[in-house]
C-alpha positions in Angstrom: 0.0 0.0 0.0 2.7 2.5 0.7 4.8 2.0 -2.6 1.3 2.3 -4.4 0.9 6.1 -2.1 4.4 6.6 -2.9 3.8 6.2 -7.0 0.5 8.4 -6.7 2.3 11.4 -4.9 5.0 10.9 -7.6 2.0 11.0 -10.4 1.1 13.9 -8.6 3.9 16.0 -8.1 4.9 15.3 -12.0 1.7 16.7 -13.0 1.8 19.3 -10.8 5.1 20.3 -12.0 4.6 19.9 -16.0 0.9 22.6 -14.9 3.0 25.0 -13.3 5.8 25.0 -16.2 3.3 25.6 -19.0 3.3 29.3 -17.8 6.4 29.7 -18.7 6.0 27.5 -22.3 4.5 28.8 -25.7 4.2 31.5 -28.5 2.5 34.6 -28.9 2.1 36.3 -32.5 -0.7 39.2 -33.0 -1.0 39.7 -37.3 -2.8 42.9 -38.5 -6.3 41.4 -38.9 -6.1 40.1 -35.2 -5.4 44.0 -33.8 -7.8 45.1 -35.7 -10.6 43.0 -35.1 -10.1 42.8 -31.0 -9.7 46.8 -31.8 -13.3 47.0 -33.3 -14.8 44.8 -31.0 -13.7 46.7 -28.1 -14.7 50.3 -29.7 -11.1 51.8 -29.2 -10.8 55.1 -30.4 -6.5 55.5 -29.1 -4.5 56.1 -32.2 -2.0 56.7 -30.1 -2.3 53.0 -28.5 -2.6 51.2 -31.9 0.0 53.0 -33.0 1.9 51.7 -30.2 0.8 48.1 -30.3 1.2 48.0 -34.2 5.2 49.4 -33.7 6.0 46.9 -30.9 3.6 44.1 -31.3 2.6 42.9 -34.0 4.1 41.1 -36.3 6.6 40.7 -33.4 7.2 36.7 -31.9 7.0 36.6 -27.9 8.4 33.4 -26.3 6.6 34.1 -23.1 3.7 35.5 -21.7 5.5 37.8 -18.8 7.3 40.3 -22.3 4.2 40.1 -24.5 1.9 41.3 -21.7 4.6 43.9 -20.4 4.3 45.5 -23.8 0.7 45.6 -23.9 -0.3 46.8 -20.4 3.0 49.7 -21.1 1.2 50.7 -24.2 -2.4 50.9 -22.4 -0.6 52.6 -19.2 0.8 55.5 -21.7 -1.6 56.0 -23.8 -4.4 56.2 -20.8 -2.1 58.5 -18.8 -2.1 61.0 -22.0 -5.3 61.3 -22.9 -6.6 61.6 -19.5 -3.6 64.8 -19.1 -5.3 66.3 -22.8 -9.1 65.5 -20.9 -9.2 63.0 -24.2 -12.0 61.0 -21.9 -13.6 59.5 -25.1 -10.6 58.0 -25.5 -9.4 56.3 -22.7 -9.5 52.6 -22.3 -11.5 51.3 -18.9 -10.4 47.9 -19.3 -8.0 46.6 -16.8 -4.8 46.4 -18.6 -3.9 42.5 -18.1 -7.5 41.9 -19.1 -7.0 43.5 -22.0 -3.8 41.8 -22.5 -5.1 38.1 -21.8 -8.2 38.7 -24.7 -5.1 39.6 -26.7 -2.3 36.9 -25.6 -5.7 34.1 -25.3 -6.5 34.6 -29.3 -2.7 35.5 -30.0 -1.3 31.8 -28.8 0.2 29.4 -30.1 2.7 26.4 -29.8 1.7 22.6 -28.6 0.0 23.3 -25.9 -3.0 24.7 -27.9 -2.0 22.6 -30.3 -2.4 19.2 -27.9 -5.4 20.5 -25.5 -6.1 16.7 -24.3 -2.3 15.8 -24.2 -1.2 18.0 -21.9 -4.6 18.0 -20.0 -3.5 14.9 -19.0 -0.1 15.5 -18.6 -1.6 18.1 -16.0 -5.2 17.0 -14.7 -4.9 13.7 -15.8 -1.8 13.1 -13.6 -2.9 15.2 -10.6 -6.3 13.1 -10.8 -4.8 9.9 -10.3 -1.7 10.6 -8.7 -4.3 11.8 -6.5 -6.2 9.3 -6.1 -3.8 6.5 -5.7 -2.5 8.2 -2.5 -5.8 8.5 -0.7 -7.7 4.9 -1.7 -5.1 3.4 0.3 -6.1 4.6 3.1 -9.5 2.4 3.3 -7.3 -0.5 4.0 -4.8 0.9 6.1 -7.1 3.2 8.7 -8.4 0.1 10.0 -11.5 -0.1 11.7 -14.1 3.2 11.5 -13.1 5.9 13.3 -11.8 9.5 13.5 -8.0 9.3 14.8 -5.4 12.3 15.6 -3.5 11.1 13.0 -0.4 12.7 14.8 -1.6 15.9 12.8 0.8 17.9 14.9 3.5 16.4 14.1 2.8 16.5 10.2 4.5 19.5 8.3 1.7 19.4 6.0 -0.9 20.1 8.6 0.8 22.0 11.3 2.5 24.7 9.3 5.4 22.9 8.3 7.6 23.1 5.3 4.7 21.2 2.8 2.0 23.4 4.6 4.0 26.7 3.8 4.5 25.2 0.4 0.9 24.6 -0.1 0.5 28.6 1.2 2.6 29.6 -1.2 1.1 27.8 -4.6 -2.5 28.9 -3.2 -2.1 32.1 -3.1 0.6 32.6 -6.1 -2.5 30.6 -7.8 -5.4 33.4 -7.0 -3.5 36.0 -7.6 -2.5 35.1 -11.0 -6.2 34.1 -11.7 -7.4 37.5 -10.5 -4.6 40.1 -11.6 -2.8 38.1 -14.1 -4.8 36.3 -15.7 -2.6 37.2 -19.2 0.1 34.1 -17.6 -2.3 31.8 -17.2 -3.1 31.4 -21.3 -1.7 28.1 -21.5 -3.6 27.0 -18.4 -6.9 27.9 -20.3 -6.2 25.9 -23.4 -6.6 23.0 -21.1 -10.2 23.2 -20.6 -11.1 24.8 -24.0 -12.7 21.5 -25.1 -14.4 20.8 -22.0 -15.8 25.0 -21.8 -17.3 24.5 -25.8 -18.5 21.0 -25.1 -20.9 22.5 -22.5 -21.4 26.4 -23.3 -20.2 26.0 -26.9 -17.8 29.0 -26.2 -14.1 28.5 -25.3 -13.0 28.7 -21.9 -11.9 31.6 -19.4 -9.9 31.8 -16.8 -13.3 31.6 -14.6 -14.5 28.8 -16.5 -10.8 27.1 -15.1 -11.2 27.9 -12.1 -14.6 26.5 -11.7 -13.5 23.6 -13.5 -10.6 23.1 -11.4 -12.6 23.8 -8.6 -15.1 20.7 -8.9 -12.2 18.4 -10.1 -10.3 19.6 -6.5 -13.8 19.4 -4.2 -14.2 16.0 -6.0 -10.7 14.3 -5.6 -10.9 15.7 -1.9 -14.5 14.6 -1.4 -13.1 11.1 -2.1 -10.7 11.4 1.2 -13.8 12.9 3.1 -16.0 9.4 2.5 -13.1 7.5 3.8 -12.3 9.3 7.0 -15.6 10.1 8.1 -17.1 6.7 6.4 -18.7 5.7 10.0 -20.5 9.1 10.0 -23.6 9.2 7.6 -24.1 12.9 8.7 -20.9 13.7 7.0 -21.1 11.9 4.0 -24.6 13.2 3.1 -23.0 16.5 3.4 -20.3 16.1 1.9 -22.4 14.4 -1.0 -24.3 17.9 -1.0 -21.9 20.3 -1.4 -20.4 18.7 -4.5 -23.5 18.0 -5.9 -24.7 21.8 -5.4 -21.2 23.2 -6.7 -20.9 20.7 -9.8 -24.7 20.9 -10.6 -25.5 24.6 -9.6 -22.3 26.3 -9.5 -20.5 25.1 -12.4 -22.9 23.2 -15.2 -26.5 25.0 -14.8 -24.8 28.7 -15.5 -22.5 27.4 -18.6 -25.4 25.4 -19.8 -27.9 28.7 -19.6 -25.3 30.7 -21.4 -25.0 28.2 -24.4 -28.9 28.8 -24.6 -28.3 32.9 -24.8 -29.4 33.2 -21.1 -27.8 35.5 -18.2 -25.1 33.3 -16.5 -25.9 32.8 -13.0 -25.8 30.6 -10.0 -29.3 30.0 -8.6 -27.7 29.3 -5.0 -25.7 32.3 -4.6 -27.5 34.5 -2.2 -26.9 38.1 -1.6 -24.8 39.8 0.0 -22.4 36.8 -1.0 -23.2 37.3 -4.4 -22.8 41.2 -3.7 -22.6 42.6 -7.4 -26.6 41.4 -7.9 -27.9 44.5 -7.6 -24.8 46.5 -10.0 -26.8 48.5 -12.7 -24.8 46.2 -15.4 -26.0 43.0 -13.3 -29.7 45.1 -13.3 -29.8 46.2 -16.7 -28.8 42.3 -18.2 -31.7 40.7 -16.1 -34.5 43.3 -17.1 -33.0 42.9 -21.0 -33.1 39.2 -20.5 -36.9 39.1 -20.3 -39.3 36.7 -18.7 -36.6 34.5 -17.6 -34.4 37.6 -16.3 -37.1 38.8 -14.3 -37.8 35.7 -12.7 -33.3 35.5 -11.6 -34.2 39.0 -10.5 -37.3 38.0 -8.3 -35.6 34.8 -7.4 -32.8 36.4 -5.9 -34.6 38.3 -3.9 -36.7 35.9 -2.4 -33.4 34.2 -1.6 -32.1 36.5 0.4 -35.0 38.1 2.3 -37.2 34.3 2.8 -36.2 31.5 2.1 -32.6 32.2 4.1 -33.7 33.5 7.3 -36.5 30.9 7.3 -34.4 27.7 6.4 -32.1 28.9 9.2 -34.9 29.6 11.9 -35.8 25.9 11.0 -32.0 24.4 10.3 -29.3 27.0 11.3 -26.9 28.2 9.3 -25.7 24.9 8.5 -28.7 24.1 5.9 -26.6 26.5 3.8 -22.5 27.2 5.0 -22.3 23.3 5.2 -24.6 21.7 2.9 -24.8 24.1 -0.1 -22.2 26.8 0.0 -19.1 26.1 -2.4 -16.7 28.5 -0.5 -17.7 26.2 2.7 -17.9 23.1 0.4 -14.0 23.7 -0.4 -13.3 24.5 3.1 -15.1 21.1 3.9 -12.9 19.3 1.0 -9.7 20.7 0.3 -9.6 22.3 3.8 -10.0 19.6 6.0 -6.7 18.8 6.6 -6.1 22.4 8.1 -9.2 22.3 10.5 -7.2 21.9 13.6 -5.2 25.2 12.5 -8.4 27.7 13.6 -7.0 30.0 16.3 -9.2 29.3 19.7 -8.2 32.4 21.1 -10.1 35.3 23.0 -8.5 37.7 20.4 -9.5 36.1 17.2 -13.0 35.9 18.6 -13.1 39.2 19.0 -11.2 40.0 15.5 -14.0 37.9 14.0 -17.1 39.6 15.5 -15.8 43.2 14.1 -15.1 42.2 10.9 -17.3 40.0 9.5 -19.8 42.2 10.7 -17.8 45.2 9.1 -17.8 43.4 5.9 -21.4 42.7 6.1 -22.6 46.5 6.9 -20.0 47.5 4.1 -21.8 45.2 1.8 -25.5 46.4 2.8 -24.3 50.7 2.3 -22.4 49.8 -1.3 -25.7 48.4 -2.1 -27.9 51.1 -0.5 -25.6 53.3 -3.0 -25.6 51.7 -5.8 -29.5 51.2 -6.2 -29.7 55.1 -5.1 -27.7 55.5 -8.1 -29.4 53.2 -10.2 -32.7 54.6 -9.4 -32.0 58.3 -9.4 -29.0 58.2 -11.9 -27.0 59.9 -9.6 -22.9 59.4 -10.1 -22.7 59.7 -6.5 -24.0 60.0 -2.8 -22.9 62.0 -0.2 -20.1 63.2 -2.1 -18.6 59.2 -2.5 -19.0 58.0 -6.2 -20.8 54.5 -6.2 -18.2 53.2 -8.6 -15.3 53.9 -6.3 -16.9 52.0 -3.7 -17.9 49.4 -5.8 -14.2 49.3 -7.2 -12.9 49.0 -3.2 -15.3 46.5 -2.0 -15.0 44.2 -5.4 -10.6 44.7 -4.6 -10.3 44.0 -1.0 -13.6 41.6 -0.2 -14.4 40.2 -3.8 -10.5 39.5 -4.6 -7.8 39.7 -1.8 -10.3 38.6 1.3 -12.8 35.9 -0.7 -10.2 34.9 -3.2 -6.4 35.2 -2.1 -6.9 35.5 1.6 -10.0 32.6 2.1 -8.5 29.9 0.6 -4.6 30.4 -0.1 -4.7 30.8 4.0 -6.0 27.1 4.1 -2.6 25.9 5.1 -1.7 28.3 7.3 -4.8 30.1 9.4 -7.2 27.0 9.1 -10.0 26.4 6.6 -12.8 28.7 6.9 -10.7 32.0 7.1 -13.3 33.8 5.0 -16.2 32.2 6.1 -15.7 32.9 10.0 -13.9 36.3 9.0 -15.3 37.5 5.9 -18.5 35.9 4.5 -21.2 38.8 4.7 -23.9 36.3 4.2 -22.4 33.6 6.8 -22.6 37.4 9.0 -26.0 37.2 8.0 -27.4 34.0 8.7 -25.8 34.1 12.1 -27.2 37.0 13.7 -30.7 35.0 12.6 -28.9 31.7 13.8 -27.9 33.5 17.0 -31.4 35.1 18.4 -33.9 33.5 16.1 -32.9 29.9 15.3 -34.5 26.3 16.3 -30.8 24.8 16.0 -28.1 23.9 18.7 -25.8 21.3 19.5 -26.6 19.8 22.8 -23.9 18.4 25.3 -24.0 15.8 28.1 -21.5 17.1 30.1 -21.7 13.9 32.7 -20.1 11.8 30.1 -17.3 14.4 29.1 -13.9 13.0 29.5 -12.3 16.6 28.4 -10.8 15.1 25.8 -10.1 17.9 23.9 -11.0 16.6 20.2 -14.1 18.5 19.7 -12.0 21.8 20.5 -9.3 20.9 18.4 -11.1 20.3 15.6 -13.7 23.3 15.4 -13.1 25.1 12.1 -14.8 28.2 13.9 -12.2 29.1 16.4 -15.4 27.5 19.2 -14.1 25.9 22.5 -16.8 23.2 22.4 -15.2 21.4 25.3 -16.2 24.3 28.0 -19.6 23.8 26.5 -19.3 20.1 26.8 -17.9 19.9 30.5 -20.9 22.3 31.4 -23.4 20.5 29.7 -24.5 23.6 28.2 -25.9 24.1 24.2 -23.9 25.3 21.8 -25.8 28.6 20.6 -23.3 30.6 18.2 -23.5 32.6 15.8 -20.1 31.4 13.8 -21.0 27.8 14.1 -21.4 25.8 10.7 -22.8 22.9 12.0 -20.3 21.1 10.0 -21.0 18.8 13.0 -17.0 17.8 12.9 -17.3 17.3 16.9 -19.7 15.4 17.0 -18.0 13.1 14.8 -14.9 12.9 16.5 -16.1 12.8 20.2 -15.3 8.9 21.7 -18.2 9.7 23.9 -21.3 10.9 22.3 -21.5 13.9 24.3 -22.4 15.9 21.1 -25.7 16.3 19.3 -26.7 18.3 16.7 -30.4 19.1 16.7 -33.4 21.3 16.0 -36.2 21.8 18.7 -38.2 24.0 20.0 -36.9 27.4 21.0 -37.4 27.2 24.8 -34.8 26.0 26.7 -32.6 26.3 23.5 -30.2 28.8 25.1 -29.8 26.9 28.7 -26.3 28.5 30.9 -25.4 26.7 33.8 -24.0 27.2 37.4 -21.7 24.7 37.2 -18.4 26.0 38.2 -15.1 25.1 36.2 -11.5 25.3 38.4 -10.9 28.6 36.6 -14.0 29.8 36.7 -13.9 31.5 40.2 -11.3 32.1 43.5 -11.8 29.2 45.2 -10.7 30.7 48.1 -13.4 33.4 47.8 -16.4 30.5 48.1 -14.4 29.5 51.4 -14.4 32.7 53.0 -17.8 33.7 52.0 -19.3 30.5 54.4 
């Protein structure tokens, strides 16, 4: 079994290595007709950037994508910077430069890999898949009887911040923000999944269509490791059977199938405000243009938010939807199991969490309060703040570094729900209904408590279950998933997820804990 683990994480690491090398790999050759058709398309009006483009790019062979990009964002940078100094507005270009640059460099290519899509796809997925694969199936021989097990975690550099976690750190979040801010590299790494985007929206792909791709392929391979280590729990492997079937189904096939039809691309689960550009006037205007089946997304959004969320977690908490639906919590479930155990426990991060996910969440709720003023009125700005700029700053720092870089490339570092206990504006959401208005909580029998520790250890929230446990007290927070991990890996039972009646639900005892109280104080007072 090991020499067949050993071969898999070989498999893996070659296929890792050959996806990471096609950045570097390829040609890029813009002709005349190309620059003047992605020039039409785009309504540019710059002579001044043409001119550039047509002197230094085309016609020109680049070998990589890092010099044919420089010269293109350059170009864009200039030329902006000039016409905005000769108040030229009509002629500035508002697209982001190395989105500019990747339309360019994505019709530009050449070289095998977009000559040999399936090749290298499994020179790259194909590899990864199975290298995959063979490490984990293993393991339903060797773990032994069902069962969750410390695993000596701690002791593991891939799970306690060791030289493989830091690694894993490193490719996460060298991955996200390549796929958000330089998404001109990635070319190659989009010819990959060309056949699979036209096969299903019969358009080629984009570097989101990768990255959901790669996104179900990762949630899947991982989901594989879930049913084996938590095989004894049914709990968990309906759950985890959920959140893949809701990102594959919902998140990744329903939108590129609607769009092949000449409908709005969207994901029917994404609520607001996790889906915070619903209510942008381009978002708006696409819907209303889309007709009957717009308006119903529209109305269907809505309703999403405002009933059937607070209502599903009156009657299931927030899990119903962080633990069973959501694919940012359905990766952290997947991929960022391993890293559970890394969730800081502490007082401080408690505290850190409260402020800002709540800070996100009221940041959220006044860029839409703007932006439907301005929609409504046709008002540039309010209060003197333009809606765009805020727009621009929440969609940067929340949409991109917090959501994107931050929430998952800190997996292997910070534990695996980093944006959903710090950042998620709808998990803020759901648990101030969870909190006050909510039939769920975990109940403890704190008689049968052996303090243990596991539950603790374990909570991707940053929750000290075992103070709850030793008490006997419910578990009512607002943060808590319900991802019902403790429950699973208490030896004694003690934990119980469940939904009753709201009486009794929040139920603080007078037991006294060792460092609770002065002991010495209840001596002197009798």
């Amino acid at each position: 079994m090991k020499n067949i683990q050993k071969i898999g994480l070989g498999l893996f690491l070659a296929g890792l290595g050959i996806f990471i090398s096609l950045i570097f790999l390829g040609k890029y050759d813009v002709s005349p007709q190309l620059l003047d058709d992605i020039i039409s398309n785009k309504g540019i009006k710059s002579e001044l950037f043409i001119n550039d483009l047509k002197s230094n790019v085309v016609g020109k062979e680049f070998s990589n994508p890092f010099t044919f990009s420089s010269k293109i964002t350059s170009a864009l940078a200039t030329a902006n910077e000039t016409h905005k100094q000769n108040n030229e507005w009509d002629k500035v270009i508002w697209s982001k430069p190395h989105s500019f640059a990747y339309e360019l460099a994505k019709s530009a290519g050449s070289g095998p890999i977009k000559e040999n899509k399936g090749l290298f796809w499994w020179l790259t997925f194909g590899l990864g898949i199975i290298g995959s694969l063979m490490f984990i199936i293993p393991q339903v021989i060797t773990l032994g009887p069902p069962g969750i097990k410390n695993n000596s975690i701690w002791h593991n550099s891939a799970t306690n911040r060791g030289w493989i976690g830091w690694f894993a750190f490193v490719f996460l979040v060298g991955f996200y923000i390549l796929l958000y801010f330089f998404p001109d590299y990635i070319v190659n790494w989009v010819y990959l999944v060309d056949p699979i985007s036209e096969s299903i929206s019969g358009n080629p792909a984009s570097q989101w269509f990768l990255y959901g791709f790669l996104y179900c392929v990762v949630m899947t391979v991982m989901a594989v490791r879930m049913y084996i280590k938590y095989r004894h729990n049914k709990y968990q492997v309906l759950r985890t059977t959920s959140v893949l079937f809701f990102q594959i189904v919902f998140a990744f096939l329903i939108p590129e199938i609607l769009v092949r039809f000449e409908k709005p691309w969207y994901d029917f689960k994404n609520a607001f405000p996790l889906d915070y550009d619903f209510f942008y006037s381009w978002n708006l205007d696409q819907l209303i243009n889309s007709g009957g089946f717009g308006l119903f997304i529209l109305i269907w959004g809505i309703i999403l938010t405002l009933v059937i969320v607070p209502v599903m977690v009156y009657f299931f908490g927030k899990r119903w939807y962080c633990s069973w639906v959501c694919g940012c919590g359905g990766l952290a479930e997947t991929l960022g199991d391993p890293y559970r155990q890394l969730s800081d426990k502490s007082m401080k991060a408690w505290k850190i969490e409260r402020w800002l996910v709540h800070g996100v969440l009221v940041f959220a709720l006044v860029m839409t309060g703007f932006t439907l003023y301005a929609y409504f009125s046709g008002a540039q700005d309010v209060l003197g703040i333009k809606t765009q700029t805020i727009q621009d700053i929440y969609g940067f720092l929340i949409g991109s570094i917090f959501a994107g870089v931050i929430g998952t490339g800190f997996y292997p570092i910070f534990g695996n729900r980093v944006w959903c206990r710090f950042g998620c504006p709808l998990a803020a959401y759901m648990g101030i209904v969870q909190r006050f208005k909510s039939r769920f909580r975990i109940t403890t029998n704190g008689g049968q408590c052996i303090s243990c520790g596991n539950c603790s250890t374990y909570c991707e929230q940053g929750i000290d279950v075992r103070a709850y446990a030793q008490k006997g007290e419910n578990i009512v927070r607002a943060s808590c998933v319900g991802c019902g991990i403790c429950s699973a890996v208490c030896p004694r039972g003690v934990l119980k997820l469940e939904n009753g009646p709201e009486k009794g639900r929040i139920n603080p005892t007078d037991i006294l804990l060792g460092n609770d109280v002065d002991l010495m104080d209840l001596v002197n007072q009798k």
